[in-house]
Each structure stands twice: as structure tokens, then as C-alpha cells.
VMD Tcl script that builds the backbone (N, CA, C; Angstrom):
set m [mol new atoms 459]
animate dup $m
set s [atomselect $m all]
$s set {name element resname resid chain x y z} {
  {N N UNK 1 A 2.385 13.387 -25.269}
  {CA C UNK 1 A 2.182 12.253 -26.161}
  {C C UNK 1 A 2.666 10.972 -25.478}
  {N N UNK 2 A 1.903 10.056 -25.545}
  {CA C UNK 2 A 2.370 8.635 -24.823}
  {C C UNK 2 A 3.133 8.239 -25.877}
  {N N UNK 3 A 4.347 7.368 -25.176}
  {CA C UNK 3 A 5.305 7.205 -26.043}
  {C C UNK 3 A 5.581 4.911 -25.589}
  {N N UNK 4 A 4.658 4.948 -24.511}
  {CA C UNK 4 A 5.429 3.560 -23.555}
  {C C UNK 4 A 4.095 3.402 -22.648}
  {N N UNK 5 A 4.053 2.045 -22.217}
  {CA C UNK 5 A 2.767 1.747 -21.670}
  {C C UNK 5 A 3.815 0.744 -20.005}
  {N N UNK 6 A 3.734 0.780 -19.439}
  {CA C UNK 6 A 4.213 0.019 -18.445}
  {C C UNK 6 A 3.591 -0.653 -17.181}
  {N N UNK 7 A 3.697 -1.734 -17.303}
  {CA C UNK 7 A 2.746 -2.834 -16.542}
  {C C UNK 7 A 2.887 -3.384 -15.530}
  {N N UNK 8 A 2.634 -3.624 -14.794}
  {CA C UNK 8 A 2.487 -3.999 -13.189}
  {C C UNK 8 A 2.591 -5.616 -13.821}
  {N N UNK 9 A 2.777 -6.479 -13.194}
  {CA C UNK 9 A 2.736 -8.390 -13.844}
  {C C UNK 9 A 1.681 -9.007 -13.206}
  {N N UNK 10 A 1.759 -8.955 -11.716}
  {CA C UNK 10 A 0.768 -10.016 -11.382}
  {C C UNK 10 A -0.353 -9.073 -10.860}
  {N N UNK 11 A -1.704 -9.610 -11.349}
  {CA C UNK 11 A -2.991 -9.038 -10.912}
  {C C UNK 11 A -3.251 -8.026 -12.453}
  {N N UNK 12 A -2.211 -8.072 -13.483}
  {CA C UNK 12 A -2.394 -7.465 -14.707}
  {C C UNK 12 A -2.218 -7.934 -15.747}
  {N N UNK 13 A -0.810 -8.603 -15.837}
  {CA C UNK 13 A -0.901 -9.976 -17.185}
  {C C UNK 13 A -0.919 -11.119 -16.330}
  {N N UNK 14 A -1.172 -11.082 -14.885}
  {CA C UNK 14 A -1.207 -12.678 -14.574}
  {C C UNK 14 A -1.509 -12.944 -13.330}
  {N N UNK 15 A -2.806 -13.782 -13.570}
  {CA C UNK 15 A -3.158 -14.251 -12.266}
  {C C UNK 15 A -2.690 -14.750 -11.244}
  {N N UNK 16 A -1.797 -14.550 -10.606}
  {CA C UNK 16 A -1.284 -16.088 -8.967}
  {C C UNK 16 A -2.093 -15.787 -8.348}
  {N N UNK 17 A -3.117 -15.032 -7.871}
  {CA C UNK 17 A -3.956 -15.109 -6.326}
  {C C UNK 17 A -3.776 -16.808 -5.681}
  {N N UNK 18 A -4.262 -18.044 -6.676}
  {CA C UNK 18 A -4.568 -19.023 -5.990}
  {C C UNK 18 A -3.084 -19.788 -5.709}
  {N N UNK 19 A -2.489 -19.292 -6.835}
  {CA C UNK 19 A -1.068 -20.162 -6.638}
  {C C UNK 19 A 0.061 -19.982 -5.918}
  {N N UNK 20 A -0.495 -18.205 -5.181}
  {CA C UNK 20 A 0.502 -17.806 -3.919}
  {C C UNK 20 A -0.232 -18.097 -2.905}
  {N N UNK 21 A -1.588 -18.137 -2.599}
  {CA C UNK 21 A -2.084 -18.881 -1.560}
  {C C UNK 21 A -1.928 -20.484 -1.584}
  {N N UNK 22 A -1.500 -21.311 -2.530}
  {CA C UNK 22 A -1.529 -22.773 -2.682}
  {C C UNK 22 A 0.173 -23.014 -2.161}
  {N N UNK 23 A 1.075 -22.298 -2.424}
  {CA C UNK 23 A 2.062 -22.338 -2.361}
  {C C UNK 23 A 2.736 -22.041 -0.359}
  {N N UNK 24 A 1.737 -21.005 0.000}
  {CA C UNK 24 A 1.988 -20.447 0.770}
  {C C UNK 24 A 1.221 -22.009 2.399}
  {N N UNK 25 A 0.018 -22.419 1.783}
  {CA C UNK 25 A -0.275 -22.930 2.511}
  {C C UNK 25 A 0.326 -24.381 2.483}
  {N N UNK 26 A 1.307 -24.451 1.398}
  {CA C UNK 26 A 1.969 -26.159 0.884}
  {C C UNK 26 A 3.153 -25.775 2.244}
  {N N UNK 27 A 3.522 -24.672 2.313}
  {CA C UNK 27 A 4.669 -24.078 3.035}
  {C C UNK 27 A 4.506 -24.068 4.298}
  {N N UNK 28 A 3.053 -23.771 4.749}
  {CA C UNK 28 A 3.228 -23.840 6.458}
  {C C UNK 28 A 2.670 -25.559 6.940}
  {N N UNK 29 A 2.213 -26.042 5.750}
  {CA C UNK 29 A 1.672 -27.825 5.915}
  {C C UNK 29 A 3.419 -28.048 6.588}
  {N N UNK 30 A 4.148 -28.235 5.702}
  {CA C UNK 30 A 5.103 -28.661 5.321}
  {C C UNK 30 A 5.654 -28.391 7.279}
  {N N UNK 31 A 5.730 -27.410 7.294}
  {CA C UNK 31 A 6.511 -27.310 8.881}
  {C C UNK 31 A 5.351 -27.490 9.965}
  {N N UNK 32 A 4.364 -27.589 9.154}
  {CA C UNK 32 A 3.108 -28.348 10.043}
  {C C UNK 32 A 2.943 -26.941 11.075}
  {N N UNK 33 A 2.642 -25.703 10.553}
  {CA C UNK 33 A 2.003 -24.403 11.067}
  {C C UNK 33 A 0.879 -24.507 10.866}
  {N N UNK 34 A -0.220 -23.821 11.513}
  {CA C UNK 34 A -1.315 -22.989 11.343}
  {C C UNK 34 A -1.738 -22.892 9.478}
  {N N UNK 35 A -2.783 -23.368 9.070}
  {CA C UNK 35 A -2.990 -23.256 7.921}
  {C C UNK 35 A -3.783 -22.344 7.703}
  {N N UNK 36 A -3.955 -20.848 7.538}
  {CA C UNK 36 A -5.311 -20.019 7.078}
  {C C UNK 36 A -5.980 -20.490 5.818}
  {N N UNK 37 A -6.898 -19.703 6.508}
  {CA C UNK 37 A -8.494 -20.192 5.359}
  {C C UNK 37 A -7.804 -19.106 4.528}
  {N N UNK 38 A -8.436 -19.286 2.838}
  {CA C UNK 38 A -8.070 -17.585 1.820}
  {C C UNK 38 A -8.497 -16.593 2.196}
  {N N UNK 39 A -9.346 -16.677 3.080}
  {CA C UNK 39 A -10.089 -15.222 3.494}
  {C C UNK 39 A -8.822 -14.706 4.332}
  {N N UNK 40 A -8.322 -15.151 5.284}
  {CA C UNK 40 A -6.977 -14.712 5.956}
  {C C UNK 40 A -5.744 -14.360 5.297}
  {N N UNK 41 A -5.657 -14.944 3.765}
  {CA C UNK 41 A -4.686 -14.654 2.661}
  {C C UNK 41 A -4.708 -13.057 2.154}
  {N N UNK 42 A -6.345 -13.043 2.090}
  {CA C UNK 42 A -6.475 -11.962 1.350}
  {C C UNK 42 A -6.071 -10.505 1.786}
  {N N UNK 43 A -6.302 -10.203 3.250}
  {CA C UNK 43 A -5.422 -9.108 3.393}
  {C C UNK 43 A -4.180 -8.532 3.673}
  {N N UNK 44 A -3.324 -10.360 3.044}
  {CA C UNK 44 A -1.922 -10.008 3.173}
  {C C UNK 44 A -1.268 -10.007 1.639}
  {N N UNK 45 A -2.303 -10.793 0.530}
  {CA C UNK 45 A -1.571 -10.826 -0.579}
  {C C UNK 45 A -1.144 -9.350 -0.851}
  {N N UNK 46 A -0.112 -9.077 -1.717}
  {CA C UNK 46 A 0.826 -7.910 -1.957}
  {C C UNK 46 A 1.503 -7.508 -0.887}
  {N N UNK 47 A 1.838 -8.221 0.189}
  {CA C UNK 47 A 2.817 -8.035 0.670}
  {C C UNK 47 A 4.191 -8.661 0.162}
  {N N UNK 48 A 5.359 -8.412 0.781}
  {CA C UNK 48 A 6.568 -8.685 0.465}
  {C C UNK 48 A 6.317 -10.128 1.189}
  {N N UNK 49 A 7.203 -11.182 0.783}
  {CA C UNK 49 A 6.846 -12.983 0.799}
  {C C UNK 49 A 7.416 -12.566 2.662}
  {N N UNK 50 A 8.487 -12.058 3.181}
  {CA C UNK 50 A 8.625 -12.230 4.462}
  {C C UNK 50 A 8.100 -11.305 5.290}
  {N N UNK 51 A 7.409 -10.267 5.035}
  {CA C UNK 51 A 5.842 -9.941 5.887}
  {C C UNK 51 A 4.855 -10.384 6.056}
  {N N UNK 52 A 4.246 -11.637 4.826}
  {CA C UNK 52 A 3.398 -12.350 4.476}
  {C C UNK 52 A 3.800 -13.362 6.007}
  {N N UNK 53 A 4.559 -13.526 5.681}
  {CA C UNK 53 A 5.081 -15.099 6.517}
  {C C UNK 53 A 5.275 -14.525 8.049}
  {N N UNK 54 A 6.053 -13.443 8.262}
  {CA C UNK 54 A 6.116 -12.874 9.723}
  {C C UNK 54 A 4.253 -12.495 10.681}
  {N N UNK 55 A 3.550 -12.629 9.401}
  {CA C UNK 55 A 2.317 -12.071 9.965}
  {C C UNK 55 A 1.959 -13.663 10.094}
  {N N UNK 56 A 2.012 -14.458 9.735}
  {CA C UNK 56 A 1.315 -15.756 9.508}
  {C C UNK 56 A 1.816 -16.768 10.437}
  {N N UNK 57 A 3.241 -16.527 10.923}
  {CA C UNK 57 A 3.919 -17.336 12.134}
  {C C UNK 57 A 4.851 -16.410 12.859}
  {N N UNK 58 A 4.298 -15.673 13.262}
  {CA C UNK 58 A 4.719 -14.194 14.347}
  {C C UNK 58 A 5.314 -14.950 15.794}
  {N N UNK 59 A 5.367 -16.180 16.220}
  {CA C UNK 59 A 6.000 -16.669 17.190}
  {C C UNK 59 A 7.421 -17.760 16.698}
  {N N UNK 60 A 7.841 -17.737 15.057}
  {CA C UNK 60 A 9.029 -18.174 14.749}
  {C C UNK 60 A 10.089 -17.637 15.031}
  {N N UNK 61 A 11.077 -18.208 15.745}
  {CA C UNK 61 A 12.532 -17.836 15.964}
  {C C UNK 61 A 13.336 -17.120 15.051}
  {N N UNK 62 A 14.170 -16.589 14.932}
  {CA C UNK 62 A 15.112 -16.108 13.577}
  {C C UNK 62 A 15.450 -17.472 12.533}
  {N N UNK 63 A 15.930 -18.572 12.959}
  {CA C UNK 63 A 16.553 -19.616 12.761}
  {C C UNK 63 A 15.200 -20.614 11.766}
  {N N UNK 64 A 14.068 -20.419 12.519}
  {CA C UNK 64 A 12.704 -21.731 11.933}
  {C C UNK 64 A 12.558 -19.990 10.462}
  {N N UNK 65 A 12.355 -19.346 11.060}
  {CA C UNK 65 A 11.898 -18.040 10.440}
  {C C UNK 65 A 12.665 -18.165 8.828}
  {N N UNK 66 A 13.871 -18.494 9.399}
  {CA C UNK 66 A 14.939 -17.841 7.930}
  {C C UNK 66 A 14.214 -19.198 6.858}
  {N N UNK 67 A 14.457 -20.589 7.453}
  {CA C UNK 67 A 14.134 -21.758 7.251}
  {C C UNK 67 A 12.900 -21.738 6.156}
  {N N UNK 68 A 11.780 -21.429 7.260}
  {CA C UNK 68 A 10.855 -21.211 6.534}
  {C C UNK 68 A 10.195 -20.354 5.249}
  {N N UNK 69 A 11.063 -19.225 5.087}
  {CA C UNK 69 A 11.256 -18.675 4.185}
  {C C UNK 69 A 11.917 -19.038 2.719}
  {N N UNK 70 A 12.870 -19.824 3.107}
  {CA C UNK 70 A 14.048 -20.188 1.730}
  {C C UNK 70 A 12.705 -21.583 1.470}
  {N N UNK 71 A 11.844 -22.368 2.138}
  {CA C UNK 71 A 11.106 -23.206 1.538}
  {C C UNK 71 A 10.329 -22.613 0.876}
  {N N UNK 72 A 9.563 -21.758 1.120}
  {CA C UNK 72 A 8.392 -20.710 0.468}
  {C C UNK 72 A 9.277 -20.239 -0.789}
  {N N UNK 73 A 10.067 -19.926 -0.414}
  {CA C UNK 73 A 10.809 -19.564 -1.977}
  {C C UNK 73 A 10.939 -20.709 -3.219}
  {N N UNK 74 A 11.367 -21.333 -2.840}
  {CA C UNK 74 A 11.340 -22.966 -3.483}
  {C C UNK 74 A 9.974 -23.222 -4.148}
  {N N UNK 75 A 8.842 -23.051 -2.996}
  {CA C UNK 75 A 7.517 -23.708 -3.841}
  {C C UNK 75 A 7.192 -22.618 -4.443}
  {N N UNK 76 A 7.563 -21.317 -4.006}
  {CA C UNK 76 A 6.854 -20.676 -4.711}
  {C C UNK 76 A 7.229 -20.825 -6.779}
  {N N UNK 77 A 8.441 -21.107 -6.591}
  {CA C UNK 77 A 9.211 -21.738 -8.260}
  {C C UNK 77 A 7.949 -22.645 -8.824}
  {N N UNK 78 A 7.626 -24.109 -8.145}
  {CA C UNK 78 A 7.265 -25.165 -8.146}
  {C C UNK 78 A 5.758 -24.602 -8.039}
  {N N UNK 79 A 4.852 -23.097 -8.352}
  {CA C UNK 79 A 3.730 -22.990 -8.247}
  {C C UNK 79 A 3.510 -22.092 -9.272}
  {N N UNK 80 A 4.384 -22.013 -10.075}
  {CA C UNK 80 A 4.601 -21.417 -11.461}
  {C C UNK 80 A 3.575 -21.622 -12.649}
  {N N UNK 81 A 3.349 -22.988 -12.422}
  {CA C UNK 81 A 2.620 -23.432 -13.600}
  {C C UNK 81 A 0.724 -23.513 -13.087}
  {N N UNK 82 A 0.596 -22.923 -11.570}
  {CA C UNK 82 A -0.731 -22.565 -11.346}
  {C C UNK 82 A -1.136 -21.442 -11.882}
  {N N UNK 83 A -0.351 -20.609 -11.901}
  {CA C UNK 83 A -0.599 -19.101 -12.487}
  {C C UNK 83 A -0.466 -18.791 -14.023}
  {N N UNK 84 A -2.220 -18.118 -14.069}
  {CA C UNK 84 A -2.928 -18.038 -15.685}
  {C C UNK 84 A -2.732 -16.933 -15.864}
  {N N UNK 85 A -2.479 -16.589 -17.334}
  {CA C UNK 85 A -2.520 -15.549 -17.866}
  {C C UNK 85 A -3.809 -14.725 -17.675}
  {N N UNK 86 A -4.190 -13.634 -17.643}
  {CA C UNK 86 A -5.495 -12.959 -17.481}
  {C C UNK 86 A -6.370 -12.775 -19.318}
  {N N UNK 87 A -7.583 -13.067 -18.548}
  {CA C UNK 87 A -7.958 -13.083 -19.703}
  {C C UNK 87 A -8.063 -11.558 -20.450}
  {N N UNK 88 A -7.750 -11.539 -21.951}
  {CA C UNK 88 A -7.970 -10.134 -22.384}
  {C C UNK 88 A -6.317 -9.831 -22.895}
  {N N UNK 89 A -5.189 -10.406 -21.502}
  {CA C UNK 89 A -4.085 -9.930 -21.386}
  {C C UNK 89 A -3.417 -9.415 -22.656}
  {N N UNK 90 A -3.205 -11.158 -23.355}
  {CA C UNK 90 A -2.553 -11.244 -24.465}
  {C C UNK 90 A -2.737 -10.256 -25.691}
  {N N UNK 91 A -3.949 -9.961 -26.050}
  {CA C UNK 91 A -4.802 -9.303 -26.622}
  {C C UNK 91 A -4.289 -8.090 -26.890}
  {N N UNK 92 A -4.382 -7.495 -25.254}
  {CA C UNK 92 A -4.045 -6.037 -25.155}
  {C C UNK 92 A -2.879 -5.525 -25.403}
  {N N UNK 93 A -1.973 -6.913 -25.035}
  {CA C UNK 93 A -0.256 -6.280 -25.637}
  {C C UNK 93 A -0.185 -6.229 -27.038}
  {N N UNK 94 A -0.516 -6.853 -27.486}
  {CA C UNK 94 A -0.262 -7.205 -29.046}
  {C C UNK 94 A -0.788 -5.554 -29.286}
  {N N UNK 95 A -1.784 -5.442 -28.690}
  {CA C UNK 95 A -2.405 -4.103 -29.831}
  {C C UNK 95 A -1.983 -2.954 -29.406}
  {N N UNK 96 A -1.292 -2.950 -27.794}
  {CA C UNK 96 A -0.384 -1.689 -27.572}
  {C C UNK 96 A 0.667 -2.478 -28.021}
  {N N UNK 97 A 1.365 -2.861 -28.285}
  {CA C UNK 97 A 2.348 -2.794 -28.860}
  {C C UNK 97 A 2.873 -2.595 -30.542}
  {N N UNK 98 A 1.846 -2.312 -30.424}
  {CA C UNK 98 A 1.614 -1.541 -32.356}
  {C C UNK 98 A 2.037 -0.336 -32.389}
  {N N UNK 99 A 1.907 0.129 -31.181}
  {CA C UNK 99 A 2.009 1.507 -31.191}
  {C C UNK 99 A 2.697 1.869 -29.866}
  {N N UNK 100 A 3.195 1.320 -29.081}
  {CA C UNK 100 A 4.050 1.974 -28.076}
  {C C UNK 100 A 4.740 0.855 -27.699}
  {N N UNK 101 A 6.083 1.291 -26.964}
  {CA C UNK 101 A 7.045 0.243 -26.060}
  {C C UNK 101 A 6.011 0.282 -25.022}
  {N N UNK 102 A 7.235 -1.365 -24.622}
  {CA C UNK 102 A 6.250 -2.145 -23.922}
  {C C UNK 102 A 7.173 -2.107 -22.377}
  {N N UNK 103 A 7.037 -2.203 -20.794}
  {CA C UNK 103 A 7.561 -2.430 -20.418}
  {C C UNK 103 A 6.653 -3.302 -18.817}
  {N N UNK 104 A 7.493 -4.030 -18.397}
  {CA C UNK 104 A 6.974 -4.641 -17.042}
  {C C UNK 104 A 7.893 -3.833 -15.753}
  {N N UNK 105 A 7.668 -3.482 -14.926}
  {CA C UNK 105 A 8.038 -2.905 -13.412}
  {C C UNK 105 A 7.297 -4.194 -12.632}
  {N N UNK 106 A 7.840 -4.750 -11.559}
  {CA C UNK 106 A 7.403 -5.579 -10.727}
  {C C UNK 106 A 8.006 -5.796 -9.837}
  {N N UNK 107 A 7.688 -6.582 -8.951}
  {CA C UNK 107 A 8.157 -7.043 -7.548}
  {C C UNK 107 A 8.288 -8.500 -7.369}
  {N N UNK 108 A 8.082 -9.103 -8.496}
  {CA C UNK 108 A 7.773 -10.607 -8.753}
  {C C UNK 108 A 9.618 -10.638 -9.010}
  {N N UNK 109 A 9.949 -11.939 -8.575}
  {CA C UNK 109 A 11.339 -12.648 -9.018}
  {C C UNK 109 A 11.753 -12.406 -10.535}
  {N N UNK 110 A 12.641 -12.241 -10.864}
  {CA C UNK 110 A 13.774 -12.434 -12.206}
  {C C UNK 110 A 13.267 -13.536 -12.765}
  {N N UNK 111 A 13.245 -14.810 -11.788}
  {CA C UNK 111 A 13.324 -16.404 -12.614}
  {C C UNK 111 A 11.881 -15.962 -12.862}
  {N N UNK 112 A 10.493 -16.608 -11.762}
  {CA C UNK 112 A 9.529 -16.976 -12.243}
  {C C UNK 112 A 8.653 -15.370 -13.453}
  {N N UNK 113 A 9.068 -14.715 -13.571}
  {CA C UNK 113 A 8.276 -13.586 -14.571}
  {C C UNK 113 A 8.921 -14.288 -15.635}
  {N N UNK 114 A 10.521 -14.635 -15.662}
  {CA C UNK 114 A 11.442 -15.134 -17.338}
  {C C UNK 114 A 10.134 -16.264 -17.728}
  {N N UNK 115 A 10.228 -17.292 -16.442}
  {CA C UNK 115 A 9.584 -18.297 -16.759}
  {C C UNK 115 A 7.887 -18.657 -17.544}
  {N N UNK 116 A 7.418 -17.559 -16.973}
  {CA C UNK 116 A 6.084 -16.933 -17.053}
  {C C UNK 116 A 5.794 -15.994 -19.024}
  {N N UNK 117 A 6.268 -15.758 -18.714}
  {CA C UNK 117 A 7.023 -14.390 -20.001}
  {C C UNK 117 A 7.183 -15.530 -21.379}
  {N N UNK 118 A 7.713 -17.061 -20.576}
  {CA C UNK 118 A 8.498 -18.227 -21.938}
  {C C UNK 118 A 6.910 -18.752 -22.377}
  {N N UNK 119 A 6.345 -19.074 -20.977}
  {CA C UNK 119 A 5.138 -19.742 -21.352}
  {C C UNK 119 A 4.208 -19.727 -21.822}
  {N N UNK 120 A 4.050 -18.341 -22.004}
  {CA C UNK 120 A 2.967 -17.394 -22.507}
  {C C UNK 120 A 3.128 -16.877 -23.834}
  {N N UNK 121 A 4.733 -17.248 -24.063}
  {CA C UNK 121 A 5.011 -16.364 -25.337}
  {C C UNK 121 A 4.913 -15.207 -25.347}
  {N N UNK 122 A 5.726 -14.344 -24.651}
  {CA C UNK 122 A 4.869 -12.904 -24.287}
  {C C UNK 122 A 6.405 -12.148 -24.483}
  {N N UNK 123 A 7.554 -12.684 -24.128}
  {CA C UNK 123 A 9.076 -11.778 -24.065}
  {C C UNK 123 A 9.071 -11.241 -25.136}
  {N N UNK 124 A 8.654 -11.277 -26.454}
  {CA C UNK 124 A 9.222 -10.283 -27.500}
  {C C UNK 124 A 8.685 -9.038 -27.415}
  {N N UNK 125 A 7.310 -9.033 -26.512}
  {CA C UNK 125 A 6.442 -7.324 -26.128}
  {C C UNK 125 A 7.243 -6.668 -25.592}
  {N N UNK 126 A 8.121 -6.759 -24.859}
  {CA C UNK 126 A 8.618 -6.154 -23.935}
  {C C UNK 126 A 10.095 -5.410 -24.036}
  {N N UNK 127 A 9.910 -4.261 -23.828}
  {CA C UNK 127 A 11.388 -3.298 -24.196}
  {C C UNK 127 A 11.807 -3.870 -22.947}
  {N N UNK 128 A 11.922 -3.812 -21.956}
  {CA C UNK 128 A 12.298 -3.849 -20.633}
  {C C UNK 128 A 11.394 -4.497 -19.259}
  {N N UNK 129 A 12.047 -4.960 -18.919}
  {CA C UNK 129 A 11.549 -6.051 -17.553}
  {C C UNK 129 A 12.183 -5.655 -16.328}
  {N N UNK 130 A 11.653 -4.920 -15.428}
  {CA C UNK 130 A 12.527 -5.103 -14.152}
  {C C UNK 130 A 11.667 -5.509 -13.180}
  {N N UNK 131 A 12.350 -6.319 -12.243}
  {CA C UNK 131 A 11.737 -7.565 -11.216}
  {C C UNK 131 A 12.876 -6.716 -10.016}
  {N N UNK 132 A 12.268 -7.739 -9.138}
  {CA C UNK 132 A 12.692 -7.288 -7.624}
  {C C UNK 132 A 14.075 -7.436 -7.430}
  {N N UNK 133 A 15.098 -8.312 -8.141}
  {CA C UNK 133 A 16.530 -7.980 -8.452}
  {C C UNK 133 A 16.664 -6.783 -8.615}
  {N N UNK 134 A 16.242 -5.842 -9.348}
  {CA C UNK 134 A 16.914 -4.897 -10.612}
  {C C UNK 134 A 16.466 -4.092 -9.342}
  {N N UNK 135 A 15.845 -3.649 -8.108}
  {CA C UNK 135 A 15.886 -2.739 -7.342}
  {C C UNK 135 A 16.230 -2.970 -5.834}
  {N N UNK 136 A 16.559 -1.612 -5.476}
  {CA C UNK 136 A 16.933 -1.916 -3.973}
  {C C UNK 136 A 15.235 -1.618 -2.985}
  {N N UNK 137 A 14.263 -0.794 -3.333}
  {CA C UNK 137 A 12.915 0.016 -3.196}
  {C C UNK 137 A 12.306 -0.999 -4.193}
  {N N UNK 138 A 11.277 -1.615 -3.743}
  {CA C UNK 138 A 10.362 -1.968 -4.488}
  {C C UNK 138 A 9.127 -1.596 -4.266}
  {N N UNK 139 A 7.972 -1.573 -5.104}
  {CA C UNK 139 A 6.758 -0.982 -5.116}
  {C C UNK 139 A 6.130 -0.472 -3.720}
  {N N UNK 140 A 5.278 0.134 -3.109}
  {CA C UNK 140 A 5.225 1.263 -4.105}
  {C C UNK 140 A 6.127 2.483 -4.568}
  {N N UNK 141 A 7.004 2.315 -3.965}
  {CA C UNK 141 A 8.276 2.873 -4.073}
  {C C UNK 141 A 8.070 3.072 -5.782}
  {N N UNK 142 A 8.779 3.998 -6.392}
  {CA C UNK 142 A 8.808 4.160 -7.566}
  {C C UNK 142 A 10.015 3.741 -8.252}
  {N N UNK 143 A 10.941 3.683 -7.419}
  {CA C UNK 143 A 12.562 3.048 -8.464}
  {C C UNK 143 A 11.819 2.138 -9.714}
  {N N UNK 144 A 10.968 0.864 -9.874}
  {CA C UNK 144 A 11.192 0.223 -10.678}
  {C C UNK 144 A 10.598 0.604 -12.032}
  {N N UNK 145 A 9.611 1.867 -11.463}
  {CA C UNK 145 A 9.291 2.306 -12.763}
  {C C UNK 145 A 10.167 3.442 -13.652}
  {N N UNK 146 A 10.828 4.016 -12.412}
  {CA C UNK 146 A 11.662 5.168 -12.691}
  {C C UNK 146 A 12.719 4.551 -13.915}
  {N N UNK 147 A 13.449 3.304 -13.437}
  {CA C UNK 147 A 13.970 2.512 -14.544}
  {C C UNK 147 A 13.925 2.215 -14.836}
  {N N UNK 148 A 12.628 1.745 -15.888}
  {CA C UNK 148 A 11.579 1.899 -16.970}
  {C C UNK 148 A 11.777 3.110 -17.495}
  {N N UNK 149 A 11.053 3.987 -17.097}
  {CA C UNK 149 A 11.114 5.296 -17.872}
  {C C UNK 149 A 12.388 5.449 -18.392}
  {N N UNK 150 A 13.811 5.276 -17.345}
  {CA C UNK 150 A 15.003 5.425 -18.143}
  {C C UNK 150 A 15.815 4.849 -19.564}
  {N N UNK 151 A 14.903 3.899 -19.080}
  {CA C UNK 151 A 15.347 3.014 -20.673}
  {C C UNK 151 A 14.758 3.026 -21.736}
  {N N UNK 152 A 13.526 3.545 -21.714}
  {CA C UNK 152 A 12.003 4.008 -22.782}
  {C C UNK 152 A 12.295 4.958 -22.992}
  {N N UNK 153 A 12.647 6.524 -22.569}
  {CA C UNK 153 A 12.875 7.656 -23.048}
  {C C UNK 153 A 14.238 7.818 -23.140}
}
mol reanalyze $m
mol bondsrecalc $m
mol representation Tube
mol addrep $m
């Protein structure tokens, strides 16, 4: 018997495709890198933000490297408000949540999902939220769902 429905965040209640590529390319302007076209985005989105970036400026030092990273982190905050809810999304929680707990597993930040979650009006669906804080293994690794399940059953 299903008892809990548990959701992946981005690419399921929420679009960033354009706003981690907008963010990502505000980030290498900025240190004046190599700008890829989206087609070059696309077979890195779902990576972790510093594989993304090690594949994208593979001749940065440790030092420009670390640098460049803590900026990408920054815009990525400041690219918050590019990213749409999916259409359908809202919809679908409301009506599983009539009937089952609700939970998010992700790899997305603590802040921008809270932030995301306020804007949408969406935090009261949710038994439980865990973001890339709450684990040491993140996707596909299973920890974040595993503690999900722990708190739902």
C-alpha cells in the first residue's frame, strides 16, 4: 500500500534548465571564460555545480577554481527568481496530498528550494525536505531518499 509519494525538485516541481544555464554563463562572463552555447550545457546539467565548472574551465588553478565556484554559488541565489514552477506541478500536489505524505529528496541547496517552496506557496505539502545539506551521498546515491522514507514510515 502506498503510504508517501517523494519528489525529486528540479526537472519535477521546477523548472531551472534556463536559469542554471543563465547563471552559469553570468559566471564564466564575469571572469571573462569561454562562454558555451546551451547545447554544451546540456550534457552537463545534473551534474554536481563543481563538475559542471571543472568540465567547463579544466585549465583553472586550485586558487581561480575555488574563486570561481563561491561566485557561481552567489548567482546561482540571484537566479532564483528565473526558475518556474512546472506546469501541472501545483495541481498534482494538492491532489496527492489528499491522500499521502508528501516529501522532497534533492540535491538542490537548503536556501534556494526554502526560497522556491515560499514562492510558490508549496511548504505546507511537504512532510519532509531534504536538500544537499541533510546528506553526505547525494543522488543517485540513495541516502536522501532513504531519509525520507525514515521520517514517513
Amino acid at each position: 500500500m502506498i503510504k508517501a509519494v517523494i519528489f525529486d525538485f528540479d526537472g519535477v516541481i521546477v523548472d531551472s534548465y534556463y536559469a542554471t544555464i543563465h547563471y552559469f554563463q553570468k559566471t564564466l562572463a564575469h571572469f571573462h571564460k569561454r562562454i558555451p552555447k546551451e547545447e554544451e550545457f546540456k550534457k552537463l546539467l545534473g551534474l554536481k555545480t563543481k563538475d559542471i565548472l571543472k568540465n567547463l574551465i579544466p585549465d583553472a588553478d586550485m586558487e581561480e577554481f575555488n574563486e570561481i565556484y563561491e561566485y557561481s554559488r552567489q548567482q546561482s541565489v540571484r537566479a532564483v527568481p528565473l526558475i518556474v514552477l512546472i506546469k501541472g506541478a501545483r495541481e498534482a500536489i494538492e491532489e496527492l496530498s489528499k491522500k499521502y505524505q508528501l516529501a522532497i529528496a534533492s540535491s538542490r541547496g537548503e536556501q534556494t528550494i526554502n526560497m522556491l517552496l515560499d514562492k510558490y506557496k508549496l511548504s505546507s505539502f511537504f512532510e519532509i525536505v531534504i536538500t544537499r545539506e541533510d546528506t553526505i551521498k547525494h543522488k543517485p546515491d540513495p541516502e536522501s531518499i532513504n531519509k525520507c522514507l525514515k521520517f514517513l514510515v
